[in-house]
Backbone as XML, in Angstrom:
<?xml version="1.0"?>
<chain id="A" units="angstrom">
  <residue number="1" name="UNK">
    <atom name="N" x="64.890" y="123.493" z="50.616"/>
    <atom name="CA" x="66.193" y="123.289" z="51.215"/>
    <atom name="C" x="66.123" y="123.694" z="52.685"/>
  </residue>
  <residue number="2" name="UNK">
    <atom name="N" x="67.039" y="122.987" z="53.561"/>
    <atom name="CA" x="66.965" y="123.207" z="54.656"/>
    <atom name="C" x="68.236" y="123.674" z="55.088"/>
  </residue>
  <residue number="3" name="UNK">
    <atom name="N" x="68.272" y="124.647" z="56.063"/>
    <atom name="CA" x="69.824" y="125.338" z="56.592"/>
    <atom name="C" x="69.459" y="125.670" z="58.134"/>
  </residue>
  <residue number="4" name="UNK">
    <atom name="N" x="71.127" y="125.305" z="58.415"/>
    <atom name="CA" x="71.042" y="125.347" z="59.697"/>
    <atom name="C" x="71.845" y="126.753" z="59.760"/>
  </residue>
  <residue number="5" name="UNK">
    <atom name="N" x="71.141" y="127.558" z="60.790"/>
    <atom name="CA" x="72.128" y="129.080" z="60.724"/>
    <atom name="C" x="72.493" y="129.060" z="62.549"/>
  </residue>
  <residue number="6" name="UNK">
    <atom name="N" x="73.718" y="129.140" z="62.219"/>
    <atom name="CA" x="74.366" y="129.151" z="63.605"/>
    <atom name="C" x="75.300" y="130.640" z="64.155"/>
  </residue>
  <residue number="7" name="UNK">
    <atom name="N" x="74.791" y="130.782" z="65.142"/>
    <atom name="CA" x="74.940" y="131.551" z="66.539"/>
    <atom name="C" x="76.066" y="131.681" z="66.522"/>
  </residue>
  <residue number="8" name="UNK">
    <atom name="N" x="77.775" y="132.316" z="66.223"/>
    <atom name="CA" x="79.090" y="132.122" z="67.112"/>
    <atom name="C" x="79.077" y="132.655" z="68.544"/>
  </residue>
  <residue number="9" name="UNK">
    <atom name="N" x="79.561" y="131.545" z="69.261"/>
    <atom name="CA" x="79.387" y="132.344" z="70.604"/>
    <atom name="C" x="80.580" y="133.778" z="70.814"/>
  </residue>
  <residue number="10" name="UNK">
    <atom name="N" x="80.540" y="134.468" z="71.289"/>
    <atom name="CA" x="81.357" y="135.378" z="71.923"/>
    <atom name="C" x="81.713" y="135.183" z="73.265"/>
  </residue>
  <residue number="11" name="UNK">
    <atom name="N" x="82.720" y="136.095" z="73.778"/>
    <atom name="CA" x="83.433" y="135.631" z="75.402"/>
    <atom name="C" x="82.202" y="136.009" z="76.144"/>
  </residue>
  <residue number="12" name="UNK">
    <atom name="N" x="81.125" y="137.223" z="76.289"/>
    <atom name="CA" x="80.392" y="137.316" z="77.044"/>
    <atom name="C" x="79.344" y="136.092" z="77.010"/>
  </residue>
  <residue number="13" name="UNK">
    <atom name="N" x="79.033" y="135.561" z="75.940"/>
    <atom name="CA" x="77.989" y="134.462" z="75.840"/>
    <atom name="C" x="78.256" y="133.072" z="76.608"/>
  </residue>
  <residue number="14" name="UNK">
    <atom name="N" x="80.211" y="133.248" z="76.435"/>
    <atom name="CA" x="80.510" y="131.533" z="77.193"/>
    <atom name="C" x="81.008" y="131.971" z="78.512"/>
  </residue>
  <residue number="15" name="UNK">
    <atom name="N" x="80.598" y="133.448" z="78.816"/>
    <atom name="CA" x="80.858" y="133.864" z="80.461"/>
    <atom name="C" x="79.573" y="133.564" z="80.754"/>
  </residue>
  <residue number="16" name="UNK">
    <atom name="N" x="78.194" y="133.435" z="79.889"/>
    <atom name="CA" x="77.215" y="132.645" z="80.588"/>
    <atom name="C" x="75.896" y="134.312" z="80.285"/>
  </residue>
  <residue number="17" name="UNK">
    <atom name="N" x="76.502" y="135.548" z="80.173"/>
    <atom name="CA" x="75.751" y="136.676" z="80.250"/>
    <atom name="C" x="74.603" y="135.931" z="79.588"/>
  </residue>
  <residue number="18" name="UNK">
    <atom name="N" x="73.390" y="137.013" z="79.768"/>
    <atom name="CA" x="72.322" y="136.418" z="78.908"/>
    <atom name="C" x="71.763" y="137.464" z="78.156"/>
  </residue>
  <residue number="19" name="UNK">
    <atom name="N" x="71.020" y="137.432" z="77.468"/>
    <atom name="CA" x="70.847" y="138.582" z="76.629"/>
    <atom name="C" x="69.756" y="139.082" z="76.716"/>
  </residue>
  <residue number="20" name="UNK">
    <atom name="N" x="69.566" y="140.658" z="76.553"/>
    <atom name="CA" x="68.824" y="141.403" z="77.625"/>
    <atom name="C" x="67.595" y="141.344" z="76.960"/>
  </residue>
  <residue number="21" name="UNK">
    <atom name="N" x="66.426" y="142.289" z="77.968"/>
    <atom name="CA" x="65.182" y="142.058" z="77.657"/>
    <atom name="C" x="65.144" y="142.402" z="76.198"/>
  </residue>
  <residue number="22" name="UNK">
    <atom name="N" x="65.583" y="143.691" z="75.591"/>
    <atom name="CA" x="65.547" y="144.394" z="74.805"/>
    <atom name="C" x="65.508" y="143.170" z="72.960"/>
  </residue>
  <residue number="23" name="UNK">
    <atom name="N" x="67.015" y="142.445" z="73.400"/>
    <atom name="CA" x="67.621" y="141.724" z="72.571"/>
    <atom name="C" x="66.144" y="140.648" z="72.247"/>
  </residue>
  <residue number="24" name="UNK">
    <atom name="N" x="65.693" y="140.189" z="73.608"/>
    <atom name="CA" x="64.789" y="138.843" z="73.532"/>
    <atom name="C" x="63.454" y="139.504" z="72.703"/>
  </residue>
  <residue number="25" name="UNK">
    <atom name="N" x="63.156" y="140.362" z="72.663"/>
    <atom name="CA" x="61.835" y="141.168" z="72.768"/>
    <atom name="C" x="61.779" y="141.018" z="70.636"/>
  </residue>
  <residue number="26" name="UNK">
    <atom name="N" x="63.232" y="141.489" z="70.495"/>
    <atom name="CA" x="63.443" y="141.897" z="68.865"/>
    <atom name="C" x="63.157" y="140.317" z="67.982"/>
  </residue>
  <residue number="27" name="UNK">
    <atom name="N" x="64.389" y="139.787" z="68.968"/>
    <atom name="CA" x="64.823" y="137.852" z="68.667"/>
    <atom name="C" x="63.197" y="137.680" z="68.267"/>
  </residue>
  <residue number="28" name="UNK">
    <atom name="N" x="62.378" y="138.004" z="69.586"/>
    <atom name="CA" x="60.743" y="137.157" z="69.674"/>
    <atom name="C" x="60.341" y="137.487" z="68.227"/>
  </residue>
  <residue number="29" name="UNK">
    <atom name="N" x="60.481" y="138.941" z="67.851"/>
    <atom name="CA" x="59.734" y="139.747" z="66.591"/>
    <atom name="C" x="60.100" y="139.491" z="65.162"/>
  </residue>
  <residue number="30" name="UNK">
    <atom name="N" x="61.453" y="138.733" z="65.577"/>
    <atom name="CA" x="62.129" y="138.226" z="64.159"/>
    <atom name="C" x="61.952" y="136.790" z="64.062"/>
  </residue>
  <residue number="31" name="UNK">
    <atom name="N" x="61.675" y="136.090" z="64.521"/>
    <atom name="CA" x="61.009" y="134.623" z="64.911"/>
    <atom name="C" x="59.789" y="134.797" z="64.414"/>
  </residue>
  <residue number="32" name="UNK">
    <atom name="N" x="59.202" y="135.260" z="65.330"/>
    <atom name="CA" x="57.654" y="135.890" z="64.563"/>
    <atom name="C" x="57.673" y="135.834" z="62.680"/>
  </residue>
  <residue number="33" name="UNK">
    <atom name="N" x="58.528" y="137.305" z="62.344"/>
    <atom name="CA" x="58.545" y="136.804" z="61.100"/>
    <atom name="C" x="58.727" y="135.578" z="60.434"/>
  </residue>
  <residue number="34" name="UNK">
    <atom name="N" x="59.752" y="134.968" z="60.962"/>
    <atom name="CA" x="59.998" y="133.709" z="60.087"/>
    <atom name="C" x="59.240" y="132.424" z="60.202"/>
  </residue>
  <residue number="35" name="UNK">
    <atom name="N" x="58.378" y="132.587" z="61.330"/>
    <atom name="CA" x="57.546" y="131.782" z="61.425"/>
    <atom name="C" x="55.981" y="131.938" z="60.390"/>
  </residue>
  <residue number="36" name="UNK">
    <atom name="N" x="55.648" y="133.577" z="60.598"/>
    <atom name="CA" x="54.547" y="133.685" z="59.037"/>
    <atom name="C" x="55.311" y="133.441" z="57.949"/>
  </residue>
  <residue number="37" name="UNK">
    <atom name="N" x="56.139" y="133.902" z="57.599"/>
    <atom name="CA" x="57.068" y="132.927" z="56.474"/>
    <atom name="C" x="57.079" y="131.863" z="55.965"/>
  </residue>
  <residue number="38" name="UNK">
    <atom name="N" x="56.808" y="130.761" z="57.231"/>
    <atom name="CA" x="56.593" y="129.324" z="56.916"/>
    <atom name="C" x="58.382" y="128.928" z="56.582"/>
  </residue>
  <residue number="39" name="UNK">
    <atom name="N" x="59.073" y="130.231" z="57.511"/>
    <atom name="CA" x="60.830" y="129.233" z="57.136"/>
    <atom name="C" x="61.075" y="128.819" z="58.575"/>
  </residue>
  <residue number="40" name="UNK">
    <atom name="N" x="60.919" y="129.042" z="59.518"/>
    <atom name="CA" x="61.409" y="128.832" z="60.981"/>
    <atom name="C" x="60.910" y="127.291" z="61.260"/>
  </residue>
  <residue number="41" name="UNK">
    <atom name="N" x="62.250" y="126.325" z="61.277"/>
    <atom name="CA" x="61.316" y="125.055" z="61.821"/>
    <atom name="C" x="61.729" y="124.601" z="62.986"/>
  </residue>
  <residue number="42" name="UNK">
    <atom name="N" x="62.999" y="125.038" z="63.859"/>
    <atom name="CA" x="63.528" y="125.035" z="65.026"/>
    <atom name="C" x="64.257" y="126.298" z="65.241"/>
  </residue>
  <residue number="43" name="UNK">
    <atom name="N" x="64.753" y="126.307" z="66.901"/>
    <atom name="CA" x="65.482" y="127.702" z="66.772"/>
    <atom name="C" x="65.373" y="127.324" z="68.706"/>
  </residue>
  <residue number="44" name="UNK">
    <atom name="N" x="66.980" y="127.734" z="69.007"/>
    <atom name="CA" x="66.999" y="127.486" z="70.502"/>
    <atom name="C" x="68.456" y="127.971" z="70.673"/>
  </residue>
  <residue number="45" name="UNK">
    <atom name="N" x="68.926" y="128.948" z="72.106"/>
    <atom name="CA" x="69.815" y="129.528" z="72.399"/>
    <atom name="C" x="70.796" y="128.436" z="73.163"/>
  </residue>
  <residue number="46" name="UNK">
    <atom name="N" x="72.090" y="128.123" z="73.402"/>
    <atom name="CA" x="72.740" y="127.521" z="74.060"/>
    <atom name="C" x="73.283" y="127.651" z="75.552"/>
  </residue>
  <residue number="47" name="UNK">
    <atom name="N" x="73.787" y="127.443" z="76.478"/>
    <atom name="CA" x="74.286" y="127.258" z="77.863"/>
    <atom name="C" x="75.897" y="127.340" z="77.148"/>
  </residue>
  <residue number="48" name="UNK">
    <atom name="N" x="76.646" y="128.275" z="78.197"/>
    <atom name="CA" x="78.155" y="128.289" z="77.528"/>
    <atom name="C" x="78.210" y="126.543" z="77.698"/>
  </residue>
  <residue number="49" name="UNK">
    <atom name="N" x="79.457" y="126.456" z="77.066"/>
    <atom name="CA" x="80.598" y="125.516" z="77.031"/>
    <atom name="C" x="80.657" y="125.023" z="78.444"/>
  </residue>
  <residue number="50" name="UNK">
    <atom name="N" x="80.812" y="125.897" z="79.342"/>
    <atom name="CA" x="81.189" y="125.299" z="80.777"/>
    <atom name="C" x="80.280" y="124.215" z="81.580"/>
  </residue>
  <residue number="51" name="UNK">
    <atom name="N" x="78.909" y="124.588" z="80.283"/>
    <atom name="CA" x="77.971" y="123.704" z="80.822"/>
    <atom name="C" x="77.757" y="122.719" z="80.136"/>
  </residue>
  <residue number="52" name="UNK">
    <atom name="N" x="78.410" y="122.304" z="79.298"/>
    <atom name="CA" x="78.518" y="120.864" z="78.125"/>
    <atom name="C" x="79.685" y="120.270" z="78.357"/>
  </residue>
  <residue number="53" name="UNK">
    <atom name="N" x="79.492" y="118.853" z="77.439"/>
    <atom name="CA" x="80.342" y="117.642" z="76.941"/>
    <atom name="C" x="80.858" y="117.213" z="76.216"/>
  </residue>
  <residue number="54" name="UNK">
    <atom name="N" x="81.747" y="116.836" z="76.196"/>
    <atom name="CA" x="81.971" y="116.333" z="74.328"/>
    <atom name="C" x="82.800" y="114.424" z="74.807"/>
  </residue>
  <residue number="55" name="UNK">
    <atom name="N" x="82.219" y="113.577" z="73.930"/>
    <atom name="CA" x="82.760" y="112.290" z="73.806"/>
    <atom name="C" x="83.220" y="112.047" z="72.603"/>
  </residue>
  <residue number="56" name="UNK">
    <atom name="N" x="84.671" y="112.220" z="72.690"/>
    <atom name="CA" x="85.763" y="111.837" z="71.860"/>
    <atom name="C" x="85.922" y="110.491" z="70.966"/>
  </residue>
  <residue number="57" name="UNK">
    <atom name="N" x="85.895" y="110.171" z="69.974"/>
    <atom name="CA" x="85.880" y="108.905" z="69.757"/>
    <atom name="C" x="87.327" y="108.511" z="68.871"/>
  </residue>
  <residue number="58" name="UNK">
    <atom name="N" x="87.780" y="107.455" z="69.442"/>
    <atom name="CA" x="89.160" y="107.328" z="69.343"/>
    <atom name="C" x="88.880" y="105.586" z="69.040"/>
  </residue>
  <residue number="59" name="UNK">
    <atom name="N" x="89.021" y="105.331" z="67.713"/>
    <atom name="CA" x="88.441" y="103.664" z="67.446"/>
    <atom name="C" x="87.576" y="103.123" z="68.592"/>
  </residue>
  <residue number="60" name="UNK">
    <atom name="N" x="87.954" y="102.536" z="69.064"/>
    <atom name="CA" x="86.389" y="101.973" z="70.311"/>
    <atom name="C" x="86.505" y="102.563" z="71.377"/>
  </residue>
  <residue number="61" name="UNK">
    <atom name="N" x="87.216" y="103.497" z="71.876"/>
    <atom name="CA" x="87.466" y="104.246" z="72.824"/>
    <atom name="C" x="86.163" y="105.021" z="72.773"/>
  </residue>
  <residue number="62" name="UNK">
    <atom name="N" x="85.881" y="105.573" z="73.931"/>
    <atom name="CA" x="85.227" y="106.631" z="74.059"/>
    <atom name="C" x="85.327" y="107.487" z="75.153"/>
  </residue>
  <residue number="63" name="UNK">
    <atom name="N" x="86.010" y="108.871" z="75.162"/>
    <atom name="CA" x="86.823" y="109.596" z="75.934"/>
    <atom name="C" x="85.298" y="110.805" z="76.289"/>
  </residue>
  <residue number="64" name="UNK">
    <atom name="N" x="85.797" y="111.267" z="77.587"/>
    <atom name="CA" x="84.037" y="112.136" z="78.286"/>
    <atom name="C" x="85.322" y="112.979" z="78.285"/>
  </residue>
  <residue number="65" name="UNK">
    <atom name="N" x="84.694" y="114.136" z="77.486"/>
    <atom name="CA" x="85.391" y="116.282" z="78.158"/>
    <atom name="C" x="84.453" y="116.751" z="78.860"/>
  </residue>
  <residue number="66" name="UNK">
    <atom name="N" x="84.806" y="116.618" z="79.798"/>
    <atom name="CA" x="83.597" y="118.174" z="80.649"/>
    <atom name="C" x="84.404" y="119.507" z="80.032"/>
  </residue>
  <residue number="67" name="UNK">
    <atom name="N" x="82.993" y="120.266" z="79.420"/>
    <atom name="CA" x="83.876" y="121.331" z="79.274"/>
    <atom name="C" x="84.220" y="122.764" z="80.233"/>
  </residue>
  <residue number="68" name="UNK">
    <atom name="N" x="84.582" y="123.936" z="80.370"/>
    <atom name="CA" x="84.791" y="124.550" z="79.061"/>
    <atom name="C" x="85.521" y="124.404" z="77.877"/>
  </residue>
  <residue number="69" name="UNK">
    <atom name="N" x="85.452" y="124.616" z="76.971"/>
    <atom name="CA" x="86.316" y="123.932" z="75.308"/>
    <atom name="C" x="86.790" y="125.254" z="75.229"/>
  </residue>
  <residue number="70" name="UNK">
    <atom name="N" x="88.337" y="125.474" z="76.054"/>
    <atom name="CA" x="88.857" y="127.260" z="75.557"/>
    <atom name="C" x="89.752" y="127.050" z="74.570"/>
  </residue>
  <residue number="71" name="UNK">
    <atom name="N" x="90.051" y="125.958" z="74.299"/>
    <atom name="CA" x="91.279" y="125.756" z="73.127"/>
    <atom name="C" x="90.487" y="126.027" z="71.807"/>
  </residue>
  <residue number="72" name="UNK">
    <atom name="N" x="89.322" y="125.531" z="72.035"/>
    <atom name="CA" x="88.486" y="125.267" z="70.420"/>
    <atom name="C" x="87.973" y="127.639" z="70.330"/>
  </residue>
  <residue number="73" name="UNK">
    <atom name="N" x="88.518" y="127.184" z="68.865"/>
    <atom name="CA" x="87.988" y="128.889" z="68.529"/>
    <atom name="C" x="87.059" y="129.244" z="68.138"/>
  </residue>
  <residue number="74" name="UNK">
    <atom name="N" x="85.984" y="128.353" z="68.137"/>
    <atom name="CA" x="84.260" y="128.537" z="67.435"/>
    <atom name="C" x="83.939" y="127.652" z="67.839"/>
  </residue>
  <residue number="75" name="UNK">
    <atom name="N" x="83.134" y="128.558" z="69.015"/>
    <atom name="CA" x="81.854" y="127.823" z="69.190"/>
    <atom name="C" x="80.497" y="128.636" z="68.982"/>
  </residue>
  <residue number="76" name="UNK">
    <atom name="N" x="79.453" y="127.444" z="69.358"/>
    <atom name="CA" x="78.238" y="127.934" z="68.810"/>
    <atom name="C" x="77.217" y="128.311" z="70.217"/>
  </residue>
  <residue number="77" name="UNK">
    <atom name="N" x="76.781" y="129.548" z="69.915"/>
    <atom name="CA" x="75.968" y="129.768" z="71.386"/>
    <atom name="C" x="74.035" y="129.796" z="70.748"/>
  </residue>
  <residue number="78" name="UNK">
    <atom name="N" x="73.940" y="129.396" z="69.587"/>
    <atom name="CA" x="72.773" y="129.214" z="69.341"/>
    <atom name="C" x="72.440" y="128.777" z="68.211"/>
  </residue>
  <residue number="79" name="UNK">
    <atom name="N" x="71.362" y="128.271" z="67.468"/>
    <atom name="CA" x="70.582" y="128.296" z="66.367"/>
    <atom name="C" x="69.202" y="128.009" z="65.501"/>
  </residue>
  <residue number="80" name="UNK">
    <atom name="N" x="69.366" y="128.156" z="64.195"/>
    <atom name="CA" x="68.240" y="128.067" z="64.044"/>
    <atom name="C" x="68.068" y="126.891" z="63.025"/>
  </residue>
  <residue number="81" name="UNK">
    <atom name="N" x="66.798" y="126.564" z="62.385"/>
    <atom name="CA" x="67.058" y="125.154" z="61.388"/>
    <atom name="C" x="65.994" y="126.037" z="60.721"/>
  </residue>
  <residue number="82" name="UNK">
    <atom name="N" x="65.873" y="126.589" z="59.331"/>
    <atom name="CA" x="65.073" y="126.929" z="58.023"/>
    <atom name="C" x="64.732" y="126.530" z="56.935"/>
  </residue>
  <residue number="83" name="UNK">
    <atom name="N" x="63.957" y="126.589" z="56.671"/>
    <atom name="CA" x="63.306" y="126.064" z="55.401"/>
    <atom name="C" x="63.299" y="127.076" z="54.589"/>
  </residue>
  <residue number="84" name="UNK">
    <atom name="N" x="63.856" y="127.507" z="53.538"/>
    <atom name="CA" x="64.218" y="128.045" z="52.466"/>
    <atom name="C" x="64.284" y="127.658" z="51.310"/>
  </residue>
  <residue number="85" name="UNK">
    <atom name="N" x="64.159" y="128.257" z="49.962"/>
    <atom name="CA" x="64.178" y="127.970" z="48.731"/>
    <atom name="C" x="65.655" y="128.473" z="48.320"/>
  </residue>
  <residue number="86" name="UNK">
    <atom name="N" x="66.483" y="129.187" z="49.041"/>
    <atom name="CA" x="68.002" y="128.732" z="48.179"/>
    <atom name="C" x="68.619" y="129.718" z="49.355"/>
  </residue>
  <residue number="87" name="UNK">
    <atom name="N" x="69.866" y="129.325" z="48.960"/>
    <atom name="CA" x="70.760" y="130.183" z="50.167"/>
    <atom name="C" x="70.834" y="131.334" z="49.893"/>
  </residue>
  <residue number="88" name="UNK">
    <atom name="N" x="70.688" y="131.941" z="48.917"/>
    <atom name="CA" x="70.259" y="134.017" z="49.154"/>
    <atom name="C" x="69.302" y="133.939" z="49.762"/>
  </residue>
  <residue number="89" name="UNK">
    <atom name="N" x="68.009" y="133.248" z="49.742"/>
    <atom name="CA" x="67.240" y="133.806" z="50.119"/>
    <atom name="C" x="67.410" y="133.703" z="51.939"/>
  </residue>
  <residue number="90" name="UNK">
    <atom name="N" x="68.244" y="132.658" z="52.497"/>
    <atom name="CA" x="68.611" y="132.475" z="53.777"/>
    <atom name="C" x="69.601" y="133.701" z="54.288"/>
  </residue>
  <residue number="91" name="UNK">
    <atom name="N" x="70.528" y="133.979" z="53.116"/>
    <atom name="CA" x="71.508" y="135.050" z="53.637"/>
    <atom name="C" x="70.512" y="136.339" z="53.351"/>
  </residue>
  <residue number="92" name="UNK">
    <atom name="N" x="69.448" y="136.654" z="52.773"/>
    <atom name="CA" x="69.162" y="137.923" z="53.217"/>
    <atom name="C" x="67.826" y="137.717" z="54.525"/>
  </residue>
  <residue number="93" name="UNK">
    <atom name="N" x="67.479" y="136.751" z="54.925"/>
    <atom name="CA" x="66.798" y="136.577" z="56.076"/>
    <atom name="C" x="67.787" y="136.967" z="57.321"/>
  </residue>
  <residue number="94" name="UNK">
    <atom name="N" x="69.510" y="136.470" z="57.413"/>
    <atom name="CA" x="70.408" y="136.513" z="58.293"/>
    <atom name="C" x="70.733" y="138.091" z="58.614"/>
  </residue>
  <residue number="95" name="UNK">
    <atom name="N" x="70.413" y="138.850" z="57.234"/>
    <atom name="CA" x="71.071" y="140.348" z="57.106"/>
    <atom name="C" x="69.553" y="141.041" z="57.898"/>
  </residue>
  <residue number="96" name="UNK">
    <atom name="N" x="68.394" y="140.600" z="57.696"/>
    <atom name="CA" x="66.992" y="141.152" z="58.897"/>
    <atom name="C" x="67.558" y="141.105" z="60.090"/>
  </residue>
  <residue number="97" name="UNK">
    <atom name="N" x="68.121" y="140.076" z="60.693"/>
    <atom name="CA" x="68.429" y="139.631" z="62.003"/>
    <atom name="C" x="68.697" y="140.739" z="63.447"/>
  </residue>
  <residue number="98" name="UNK">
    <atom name="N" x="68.370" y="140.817" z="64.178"/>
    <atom name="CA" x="68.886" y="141.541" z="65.245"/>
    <atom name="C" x="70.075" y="141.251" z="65.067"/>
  </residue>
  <residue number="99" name="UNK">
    <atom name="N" x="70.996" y="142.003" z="65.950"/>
    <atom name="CA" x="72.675" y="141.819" z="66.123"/>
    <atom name="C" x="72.450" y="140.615" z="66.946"/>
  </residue>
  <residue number="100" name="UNK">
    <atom name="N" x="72.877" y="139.305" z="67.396"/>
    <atom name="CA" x="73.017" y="138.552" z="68.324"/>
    <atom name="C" x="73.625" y="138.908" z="69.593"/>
  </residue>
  <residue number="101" name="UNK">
    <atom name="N" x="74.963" y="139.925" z="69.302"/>
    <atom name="CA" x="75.262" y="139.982" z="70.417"/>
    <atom name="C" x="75.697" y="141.391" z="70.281"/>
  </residue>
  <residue number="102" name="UNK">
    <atom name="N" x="75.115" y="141.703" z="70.639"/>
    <atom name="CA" x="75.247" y="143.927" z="70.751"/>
    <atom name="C" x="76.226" y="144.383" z="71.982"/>
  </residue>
  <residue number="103" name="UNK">
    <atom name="N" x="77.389" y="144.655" z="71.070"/>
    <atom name="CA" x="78.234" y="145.707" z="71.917"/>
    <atom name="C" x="79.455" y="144.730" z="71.661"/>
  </residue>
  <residue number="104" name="UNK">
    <atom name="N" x="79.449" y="143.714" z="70.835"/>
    <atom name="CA" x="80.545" y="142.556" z="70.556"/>
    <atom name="C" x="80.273" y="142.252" z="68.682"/>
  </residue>
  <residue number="105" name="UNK">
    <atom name="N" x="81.650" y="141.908" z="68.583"/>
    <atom name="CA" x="81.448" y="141.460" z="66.590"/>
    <atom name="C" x="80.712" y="140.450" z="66.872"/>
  </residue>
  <residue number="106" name="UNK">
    <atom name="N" x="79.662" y="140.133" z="66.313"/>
    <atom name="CA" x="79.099" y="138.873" z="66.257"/>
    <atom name="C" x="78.986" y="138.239" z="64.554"/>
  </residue>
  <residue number="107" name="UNK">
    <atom name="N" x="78.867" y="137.190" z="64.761"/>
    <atom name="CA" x="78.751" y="135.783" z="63.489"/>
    <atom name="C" x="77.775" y="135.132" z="63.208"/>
  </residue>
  <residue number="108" name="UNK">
    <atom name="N" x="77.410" y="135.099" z="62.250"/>
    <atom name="CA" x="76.284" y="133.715" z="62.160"/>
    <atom name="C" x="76.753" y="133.168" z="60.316"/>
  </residue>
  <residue number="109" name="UNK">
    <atom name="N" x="76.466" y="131.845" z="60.920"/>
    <atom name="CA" x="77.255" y="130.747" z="60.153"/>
    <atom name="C" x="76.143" y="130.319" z="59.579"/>
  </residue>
  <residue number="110" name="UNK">
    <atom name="N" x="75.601" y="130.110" z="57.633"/>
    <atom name="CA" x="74.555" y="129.106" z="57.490"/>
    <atom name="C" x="75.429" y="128.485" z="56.516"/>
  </residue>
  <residue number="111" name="UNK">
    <atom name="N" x="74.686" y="126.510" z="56.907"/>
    <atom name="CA" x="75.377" y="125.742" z="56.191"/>
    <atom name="C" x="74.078" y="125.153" z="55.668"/>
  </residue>
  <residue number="112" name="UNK">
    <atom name="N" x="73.912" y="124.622" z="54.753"/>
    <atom name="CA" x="72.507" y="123.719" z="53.666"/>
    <atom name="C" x="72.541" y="122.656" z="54.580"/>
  </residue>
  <residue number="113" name="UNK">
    <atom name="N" x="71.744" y="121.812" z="54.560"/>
    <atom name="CA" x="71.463" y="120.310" z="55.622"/>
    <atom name="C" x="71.300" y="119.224" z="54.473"/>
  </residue>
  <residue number="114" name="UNK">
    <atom name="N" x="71.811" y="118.515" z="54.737"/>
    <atom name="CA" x="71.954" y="117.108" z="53.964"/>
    <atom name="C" x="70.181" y="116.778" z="54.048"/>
  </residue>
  <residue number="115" name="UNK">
    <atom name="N" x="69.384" y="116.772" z="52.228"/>
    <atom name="CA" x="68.444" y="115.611" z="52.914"/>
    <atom name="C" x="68.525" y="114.097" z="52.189"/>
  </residue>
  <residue number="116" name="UNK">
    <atom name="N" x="67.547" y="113.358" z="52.256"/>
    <atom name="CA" x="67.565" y="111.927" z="51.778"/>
    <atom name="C" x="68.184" y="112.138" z="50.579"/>
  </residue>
  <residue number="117" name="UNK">
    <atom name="N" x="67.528" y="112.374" z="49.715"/>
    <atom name="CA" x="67.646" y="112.717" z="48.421"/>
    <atom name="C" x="69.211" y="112.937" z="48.219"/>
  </residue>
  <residue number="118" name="UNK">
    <atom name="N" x="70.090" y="113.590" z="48.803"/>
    <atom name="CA" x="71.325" y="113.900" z="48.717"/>
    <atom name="C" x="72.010" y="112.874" z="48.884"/>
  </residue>
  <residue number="119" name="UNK">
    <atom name="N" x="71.681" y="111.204" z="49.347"/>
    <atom name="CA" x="71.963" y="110.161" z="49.828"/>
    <atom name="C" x="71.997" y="108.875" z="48.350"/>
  </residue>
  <residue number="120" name="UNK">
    <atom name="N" x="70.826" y="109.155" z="47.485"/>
    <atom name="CA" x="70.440" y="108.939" z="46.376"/>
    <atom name="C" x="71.913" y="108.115" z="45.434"/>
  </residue>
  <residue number="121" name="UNK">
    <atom name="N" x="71.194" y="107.231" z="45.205"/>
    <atom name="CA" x="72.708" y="106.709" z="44.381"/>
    <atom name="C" x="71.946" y="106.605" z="43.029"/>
  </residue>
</chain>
């Protein structure tokens, strides 16, 4: 099974802060693990909101947002894509995790990923 585990951003993350040596050093060491693991198959931090887009689709319309997106209440400032054998075993990989964002509540969201097979009639 594959899961995508996502990052919530916090206000310091979509003020753009970046996260310190300390944070990157742990991130590197917990990557590390999940990579001898054989679960890590992507994994990449985001640019706030202020630095993205969103195209609206409204029947054939297609509407451009520059953002920042301050109305929207979740967003995502990073993630990862895993290969796992069931979602405990993803939620206790999430509970290893460094804090994402130290000195703020932080979130991380995992959802299962659609594969072919799930398409299957």
């Amino acid at each position: 099974m594959r899961f995508m585990v996502i990052v919530k951003a916090t206000k310091s993350s979509e003020a753009g802060a970046l996260p310190s040596e300390e944070l990157i050093a742990e991130m590197g060491k917990f990557n590390e693990e999940l990579i001898n693991a054989g679960v890590l198959l992507a994994a990449d931090g985001l640019q706030a909101s202020s630095k993205g887009t969103r195209v609206k689709f409204s029947g054939e319309k297609r509407i451009v947002i520059d953002g920042p997106f301050a109305e929207t209440k979740e967003l995502v400032a990073g993630f990862w894509l895993w290969k796992c054998a069931s979602l405990q075993e993803a939620i206790e990989w999430v509970k290893r995790c460094p804090n994402p964002m130290p000195g703020e509540e932080a979130e991380i969201e995992i959802r299962q990923v659609f594969e072919p097979e799930d398409f299957a009639r």
